[in-house]
Biopython code that builds the backbone (N, CA, C, O; Angstrom):
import numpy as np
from Bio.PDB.StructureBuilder import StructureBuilder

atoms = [
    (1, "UNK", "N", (-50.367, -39.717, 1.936)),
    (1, "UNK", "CA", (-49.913, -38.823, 2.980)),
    (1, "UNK", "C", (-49.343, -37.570, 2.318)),
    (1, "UNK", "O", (-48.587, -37.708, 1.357)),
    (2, "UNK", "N", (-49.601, -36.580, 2.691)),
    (2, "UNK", "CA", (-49.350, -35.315, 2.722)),
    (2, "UNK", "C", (-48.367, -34.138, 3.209)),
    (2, "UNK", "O", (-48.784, -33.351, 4.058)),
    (3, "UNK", "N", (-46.757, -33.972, 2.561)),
    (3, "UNK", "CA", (-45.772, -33.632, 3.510)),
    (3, "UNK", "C", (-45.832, -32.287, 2.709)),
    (3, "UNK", "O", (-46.393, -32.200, 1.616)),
    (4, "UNK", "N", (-45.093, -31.058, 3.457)),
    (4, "UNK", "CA", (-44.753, -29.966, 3.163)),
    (4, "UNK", "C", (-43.422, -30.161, 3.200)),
    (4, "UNK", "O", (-42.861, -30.477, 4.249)),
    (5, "UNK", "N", (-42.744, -29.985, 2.001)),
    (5, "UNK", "CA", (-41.175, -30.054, 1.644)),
    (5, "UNK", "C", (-40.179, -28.666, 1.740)),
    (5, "UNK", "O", (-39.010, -28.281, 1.705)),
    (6, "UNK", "N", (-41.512, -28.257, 1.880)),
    (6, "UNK", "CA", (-40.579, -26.328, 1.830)),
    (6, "UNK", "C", (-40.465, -25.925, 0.758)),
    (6, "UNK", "O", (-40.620, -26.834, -0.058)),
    (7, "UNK", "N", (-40.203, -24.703, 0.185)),
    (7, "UNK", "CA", (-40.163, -24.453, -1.157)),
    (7, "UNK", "C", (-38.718, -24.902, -2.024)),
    (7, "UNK", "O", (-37.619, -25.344, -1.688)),
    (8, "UNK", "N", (-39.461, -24.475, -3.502)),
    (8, "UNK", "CA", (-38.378, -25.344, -4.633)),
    (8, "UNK", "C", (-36.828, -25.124, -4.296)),
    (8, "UNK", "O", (-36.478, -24.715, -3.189)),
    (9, "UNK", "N", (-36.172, -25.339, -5.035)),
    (9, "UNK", "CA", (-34.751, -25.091, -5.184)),
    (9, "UNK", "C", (-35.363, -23.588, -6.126)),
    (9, "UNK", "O", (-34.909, -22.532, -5.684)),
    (10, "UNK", "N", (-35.980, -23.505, -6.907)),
    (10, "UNK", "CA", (-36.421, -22.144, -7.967)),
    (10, "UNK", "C", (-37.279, -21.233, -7.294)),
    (10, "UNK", "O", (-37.543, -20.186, -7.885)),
    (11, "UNK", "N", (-37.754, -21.433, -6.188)),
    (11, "UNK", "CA", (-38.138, -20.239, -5.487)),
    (11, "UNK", "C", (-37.095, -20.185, -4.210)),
    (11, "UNK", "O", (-37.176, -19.119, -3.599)),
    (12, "UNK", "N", (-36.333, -20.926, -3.794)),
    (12, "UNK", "CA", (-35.274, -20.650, -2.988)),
    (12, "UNK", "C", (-34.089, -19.798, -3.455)),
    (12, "UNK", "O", (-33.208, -19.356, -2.718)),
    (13, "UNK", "N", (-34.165, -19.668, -4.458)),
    (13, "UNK", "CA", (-32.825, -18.840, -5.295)),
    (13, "UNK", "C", (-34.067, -17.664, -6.164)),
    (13, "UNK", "O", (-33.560, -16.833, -6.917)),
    (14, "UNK", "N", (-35.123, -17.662, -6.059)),
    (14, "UNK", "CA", (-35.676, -16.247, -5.967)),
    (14, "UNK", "C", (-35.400, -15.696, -5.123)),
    (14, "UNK", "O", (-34.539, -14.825, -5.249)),
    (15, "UNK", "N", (-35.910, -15.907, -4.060)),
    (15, "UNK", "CA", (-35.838, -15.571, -2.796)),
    (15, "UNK", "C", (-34.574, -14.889, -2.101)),
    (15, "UNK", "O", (-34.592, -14.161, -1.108)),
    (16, "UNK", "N", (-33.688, -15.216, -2.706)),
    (16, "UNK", "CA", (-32.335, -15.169, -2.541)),
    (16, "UNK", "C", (-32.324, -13.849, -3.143)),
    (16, "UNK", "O", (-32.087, -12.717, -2.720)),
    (17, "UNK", "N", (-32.657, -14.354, -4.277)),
    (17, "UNK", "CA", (-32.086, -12.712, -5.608)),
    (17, "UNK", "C", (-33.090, -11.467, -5.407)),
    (17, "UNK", "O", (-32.929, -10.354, -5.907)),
    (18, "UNK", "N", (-34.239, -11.897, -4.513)),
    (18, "UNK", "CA", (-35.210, -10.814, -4.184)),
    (18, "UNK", "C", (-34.250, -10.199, -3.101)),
    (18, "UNK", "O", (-34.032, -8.997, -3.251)),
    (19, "UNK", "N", (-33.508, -10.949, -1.808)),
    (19, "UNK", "CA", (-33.320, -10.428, -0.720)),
    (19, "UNK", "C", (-31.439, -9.609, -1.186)),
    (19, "UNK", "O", (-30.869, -8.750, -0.514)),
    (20, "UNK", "N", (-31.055, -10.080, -2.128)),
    (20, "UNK", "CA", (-29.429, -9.302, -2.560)),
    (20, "UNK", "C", (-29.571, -8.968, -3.360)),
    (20, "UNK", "O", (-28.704, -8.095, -3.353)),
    (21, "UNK", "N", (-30.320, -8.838, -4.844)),
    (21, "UNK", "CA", (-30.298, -8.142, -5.523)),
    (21, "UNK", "C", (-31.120, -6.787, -5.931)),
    (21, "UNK", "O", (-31.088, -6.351, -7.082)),
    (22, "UNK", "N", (-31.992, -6.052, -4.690)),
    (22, "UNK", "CA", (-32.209, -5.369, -4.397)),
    (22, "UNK", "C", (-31.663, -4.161, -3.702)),
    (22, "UNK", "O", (-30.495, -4.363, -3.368)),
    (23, "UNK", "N", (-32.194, -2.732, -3.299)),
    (23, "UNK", "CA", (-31.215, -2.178, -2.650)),
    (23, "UNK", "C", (-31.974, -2.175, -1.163)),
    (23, "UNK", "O", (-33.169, -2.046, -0.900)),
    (24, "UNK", "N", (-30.924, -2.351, -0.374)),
    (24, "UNK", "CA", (-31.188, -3.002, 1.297)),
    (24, "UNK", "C", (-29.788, -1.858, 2.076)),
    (24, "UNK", "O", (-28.702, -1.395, 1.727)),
    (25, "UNK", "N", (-30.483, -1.840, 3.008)),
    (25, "UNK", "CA", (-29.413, -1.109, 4.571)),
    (25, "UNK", "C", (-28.771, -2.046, 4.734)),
    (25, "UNK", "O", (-29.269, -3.120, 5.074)),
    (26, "UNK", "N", (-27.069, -1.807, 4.462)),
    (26, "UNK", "CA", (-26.501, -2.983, 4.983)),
    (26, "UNK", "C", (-25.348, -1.657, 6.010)),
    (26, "UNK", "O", (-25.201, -0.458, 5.771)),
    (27, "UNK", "N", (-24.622, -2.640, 7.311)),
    (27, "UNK", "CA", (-23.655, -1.466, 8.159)),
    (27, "UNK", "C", (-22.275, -2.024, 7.335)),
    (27, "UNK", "O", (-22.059, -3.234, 7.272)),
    (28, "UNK", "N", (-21.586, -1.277, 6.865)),
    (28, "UNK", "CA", (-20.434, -1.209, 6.530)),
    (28, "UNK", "C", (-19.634, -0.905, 7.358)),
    (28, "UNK", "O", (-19.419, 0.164, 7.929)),
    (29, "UNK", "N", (-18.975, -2.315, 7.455)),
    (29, "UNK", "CA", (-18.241, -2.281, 8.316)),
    (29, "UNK", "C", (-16.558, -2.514, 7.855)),
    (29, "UNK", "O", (-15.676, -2.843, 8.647)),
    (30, "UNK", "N", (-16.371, -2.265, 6.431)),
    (30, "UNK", "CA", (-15.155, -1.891, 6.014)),
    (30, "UNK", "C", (-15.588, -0.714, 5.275)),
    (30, "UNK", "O", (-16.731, -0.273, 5.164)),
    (31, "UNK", "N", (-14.749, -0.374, 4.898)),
    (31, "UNK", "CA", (-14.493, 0.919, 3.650)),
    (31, "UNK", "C", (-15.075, 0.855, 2.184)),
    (31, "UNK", "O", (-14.495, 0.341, 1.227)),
    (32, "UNK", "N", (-16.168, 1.387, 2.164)),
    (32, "UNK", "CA", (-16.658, 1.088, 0.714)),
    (32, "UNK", "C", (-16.826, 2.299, -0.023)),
    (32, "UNK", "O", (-17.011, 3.392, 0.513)),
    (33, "UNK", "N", (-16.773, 2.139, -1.026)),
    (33, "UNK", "CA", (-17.044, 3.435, -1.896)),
    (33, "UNK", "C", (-18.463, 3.699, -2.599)),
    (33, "UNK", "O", (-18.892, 2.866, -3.397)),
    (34, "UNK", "N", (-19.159, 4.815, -2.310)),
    (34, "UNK", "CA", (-19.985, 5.345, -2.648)),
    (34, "UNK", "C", (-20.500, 6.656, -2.955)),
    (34, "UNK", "O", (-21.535, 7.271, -2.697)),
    (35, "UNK", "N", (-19.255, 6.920, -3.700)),
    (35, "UNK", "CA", (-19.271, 7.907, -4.641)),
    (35, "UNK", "C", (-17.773, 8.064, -5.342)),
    (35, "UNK", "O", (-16.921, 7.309, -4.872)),
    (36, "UNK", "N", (-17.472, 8.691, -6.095)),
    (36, "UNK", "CA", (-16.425, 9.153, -6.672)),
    (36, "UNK", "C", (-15.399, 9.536, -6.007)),
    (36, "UNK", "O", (-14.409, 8.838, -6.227)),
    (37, "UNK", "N", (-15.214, 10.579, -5.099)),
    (37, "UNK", "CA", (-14.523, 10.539, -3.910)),
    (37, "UNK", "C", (-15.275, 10.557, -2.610)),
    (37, "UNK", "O", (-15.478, 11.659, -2.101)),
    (38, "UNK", "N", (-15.595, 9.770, -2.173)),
    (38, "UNK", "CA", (-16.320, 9.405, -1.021)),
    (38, "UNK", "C", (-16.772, 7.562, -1.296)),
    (38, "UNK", "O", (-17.333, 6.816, -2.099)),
    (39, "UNK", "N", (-15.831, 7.577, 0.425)),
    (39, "UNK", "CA", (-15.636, 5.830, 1.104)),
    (39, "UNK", "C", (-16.481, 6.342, 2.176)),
    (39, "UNK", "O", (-16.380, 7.527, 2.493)),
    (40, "UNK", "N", (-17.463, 5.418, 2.881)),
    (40, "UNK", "CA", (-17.956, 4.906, 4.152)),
    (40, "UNK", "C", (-17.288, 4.457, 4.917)),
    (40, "UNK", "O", (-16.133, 4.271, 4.532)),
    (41, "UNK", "N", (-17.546, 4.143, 6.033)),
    (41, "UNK", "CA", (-16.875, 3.200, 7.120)),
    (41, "UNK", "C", (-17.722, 3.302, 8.514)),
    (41, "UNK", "O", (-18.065, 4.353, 9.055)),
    (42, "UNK", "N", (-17.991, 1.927, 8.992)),
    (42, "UNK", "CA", (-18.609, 1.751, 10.543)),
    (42, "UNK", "C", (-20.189, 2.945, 10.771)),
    (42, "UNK", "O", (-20.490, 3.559, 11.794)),
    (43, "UNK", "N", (-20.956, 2.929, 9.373)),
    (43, "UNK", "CA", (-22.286, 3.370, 8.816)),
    (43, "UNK", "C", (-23.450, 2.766, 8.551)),
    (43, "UNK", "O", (-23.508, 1.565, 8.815)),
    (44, "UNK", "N", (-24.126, 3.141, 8.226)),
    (44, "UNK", "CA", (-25.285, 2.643, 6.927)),
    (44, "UNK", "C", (-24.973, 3.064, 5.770)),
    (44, "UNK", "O", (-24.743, 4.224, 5.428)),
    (45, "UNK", "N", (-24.959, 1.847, 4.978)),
    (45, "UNK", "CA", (-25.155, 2.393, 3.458)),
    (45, "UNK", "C", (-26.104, 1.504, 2.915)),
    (45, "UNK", "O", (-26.757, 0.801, 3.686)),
    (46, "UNK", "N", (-26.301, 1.423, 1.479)),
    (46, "UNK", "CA", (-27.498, 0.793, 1.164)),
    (46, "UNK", "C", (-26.548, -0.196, -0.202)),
    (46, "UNK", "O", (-25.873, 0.366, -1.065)),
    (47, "UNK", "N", (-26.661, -1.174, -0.134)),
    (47, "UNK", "CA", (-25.526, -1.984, -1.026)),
    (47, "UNK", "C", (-26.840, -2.519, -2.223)),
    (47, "UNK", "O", (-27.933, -2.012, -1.972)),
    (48, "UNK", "N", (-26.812, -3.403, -3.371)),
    (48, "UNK", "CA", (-26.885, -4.114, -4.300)),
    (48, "UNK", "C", (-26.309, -5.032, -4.885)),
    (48, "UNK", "O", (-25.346, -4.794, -5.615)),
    (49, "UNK", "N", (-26.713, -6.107, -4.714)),
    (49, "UNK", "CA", (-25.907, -6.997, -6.054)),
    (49, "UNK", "C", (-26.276, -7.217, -7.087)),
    (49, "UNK", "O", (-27.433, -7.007, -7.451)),
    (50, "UNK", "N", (-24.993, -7.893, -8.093)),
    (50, "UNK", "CA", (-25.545, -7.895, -9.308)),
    (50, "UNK", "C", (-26.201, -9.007, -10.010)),
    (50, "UNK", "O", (-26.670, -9.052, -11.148)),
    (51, "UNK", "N", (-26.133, -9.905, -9.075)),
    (51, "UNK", "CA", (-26.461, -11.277, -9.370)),
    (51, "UNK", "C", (-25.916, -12.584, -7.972)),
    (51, "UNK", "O", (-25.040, -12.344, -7.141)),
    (52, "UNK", "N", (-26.596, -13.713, -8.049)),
    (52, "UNK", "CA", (-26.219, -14.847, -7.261)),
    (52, "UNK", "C", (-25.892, -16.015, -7.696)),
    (52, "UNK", "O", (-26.791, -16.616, -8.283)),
    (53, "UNK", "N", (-24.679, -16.641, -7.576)),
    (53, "UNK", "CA", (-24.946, -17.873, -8.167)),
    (53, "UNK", "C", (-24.749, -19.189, -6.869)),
    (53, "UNK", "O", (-24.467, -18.812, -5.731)),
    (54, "UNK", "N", (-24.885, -20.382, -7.093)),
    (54, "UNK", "CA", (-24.479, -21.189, -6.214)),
    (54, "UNK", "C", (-23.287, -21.383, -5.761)),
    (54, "UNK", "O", (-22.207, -21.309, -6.346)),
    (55, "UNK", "N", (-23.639, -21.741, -4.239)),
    (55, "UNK", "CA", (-22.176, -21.683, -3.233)),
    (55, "UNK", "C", (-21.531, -23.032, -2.806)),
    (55, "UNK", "O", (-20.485, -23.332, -2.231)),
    (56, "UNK", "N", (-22.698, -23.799, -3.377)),
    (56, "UNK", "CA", (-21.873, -25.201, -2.538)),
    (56, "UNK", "C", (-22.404, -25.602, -1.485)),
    (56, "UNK", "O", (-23.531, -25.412, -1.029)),
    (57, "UNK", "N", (-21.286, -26.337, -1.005)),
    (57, "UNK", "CA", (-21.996, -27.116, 0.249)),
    (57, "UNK", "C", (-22.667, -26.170, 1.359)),
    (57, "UNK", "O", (-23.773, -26.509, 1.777)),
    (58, "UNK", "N", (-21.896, -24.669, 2.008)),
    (58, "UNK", "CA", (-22.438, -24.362, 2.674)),
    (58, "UNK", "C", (-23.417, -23.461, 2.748)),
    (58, "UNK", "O", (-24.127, -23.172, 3.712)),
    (59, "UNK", "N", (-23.402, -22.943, 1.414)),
    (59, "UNK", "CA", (-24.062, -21.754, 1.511)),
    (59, "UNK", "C", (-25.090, -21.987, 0.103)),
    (59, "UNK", "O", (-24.483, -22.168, -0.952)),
    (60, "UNK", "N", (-26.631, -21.988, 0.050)),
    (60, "UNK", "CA", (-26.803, -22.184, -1.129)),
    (60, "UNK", "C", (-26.749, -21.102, -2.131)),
    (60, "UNK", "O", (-26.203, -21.233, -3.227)),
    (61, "UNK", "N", (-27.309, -20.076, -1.738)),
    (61, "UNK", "CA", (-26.396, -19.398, -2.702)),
    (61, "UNK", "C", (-26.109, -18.002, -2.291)),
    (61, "UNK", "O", (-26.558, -17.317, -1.373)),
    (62, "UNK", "N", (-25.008, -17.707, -3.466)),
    (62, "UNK", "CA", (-24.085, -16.314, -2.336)),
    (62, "UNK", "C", (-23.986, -15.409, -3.980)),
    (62, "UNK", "O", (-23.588, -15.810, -5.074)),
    (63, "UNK", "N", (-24.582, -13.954, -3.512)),
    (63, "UNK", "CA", (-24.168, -12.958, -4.080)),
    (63, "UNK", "C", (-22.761, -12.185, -4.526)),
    (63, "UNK", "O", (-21.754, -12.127, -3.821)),
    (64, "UNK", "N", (-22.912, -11.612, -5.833)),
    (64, "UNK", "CA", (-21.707, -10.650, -6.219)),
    (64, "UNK", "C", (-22.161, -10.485, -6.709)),
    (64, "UNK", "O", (-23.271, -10.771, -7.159)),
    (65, "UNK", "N", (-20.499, -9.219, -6.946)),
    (65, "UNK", "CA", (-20.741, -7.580, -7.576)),
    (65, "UNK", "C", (-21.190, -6.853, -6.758)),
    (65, "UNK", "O", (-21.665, -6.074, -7.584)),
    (66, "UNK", "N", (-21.474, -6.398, -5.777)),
    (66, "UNK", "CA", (-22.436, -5.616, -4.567)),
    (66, "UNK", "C", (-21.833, -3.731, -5.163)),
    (66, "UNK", "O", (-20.677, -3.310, -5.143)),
    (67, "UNK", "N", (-22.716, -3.209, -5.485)),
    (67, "UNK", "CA", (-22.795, -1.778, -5.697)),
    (67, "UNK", "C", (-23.011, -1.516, -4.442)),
    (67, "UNK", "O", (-23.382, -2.408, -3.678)),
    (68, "UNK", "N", (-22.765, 0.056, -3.936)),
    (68, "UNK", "CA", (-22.948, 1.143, -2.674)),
    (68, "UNK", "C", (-23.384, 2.279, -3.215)),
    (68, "UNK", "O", (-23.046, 2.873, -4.238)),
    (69, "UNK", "N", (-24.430, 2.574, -2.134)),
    (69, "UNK", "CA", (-24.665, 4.463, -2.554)),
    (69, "UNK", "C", (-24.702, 4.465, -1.230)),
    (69, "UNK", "O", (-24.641, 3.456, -0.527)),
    (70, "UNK", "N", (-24.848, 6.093, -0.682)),
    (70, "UNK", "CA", (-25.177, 6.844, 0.667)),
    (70, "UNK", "C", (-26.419, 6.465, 1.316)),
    (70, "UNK", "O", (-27.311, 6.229, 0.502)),
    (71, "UNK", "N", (-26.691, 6.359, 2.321)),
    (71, "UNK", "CA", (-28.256, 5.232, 3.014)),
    (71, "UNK", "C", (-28.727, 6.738, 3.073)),
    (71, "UNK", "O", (-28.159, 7.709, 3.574)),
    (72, "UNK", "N", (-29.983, 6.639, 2.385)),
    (72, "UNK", "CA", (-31.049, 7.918, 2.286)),
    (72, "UNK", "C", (-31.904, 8.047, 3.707)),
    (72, "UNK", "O", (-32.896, 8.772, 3.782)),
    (73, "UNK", "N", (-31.551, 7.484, 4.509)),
    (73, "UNK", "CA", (-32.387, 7.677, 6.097)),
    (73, "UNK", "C", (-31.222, 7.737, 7.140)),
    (73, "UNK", "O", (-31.473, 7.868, 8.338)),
]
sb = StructureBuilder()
sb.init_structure("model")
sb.init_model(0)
sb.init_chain("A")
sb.init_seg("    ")
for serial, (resi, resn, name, xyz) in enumerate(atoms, 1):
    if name == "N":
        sb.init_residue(resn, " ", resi, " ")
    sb.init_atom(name, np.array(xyz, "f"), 0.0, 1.0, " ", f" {name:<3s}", serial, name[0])
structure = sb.get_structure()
């Protein structure tokens, strides 16, 4: 018999690091800095992380380090 298990634990934490460690539109919805003197707030900006590691029970895995620049659209 023949089951589909879903993908690995190693393409599930690609997947992961494809979707946060890229740069993505996220709304800032606190105060972030993205630039030298210049904070955002209640915007678009475009965030990055720097890496993911595992979260545990609830979350499999969760990003840090998140960089900001100004959302180019």
């Amino acid at each position: 018999m023949r089951l589909n298990c879903g993908p690995s634990e190693r393409q599930r934490k690609q997947n992961a690091r494809d979707q946060f460690c890229r740069w993505h539109r996220w709304f800032a919805w606190f105060p972030v800095r993205v630039g030298e003197n210049d904070c955002r707030c209640l915007e678009y900006v475009e965030r990055q992380a720097d890496g993911i590691h595992g979260a545990g029970m609830f979350f499999e895995w969760t990003p840090y380090d998140f960089k900001y620049r100004a959302s180019t659209t």
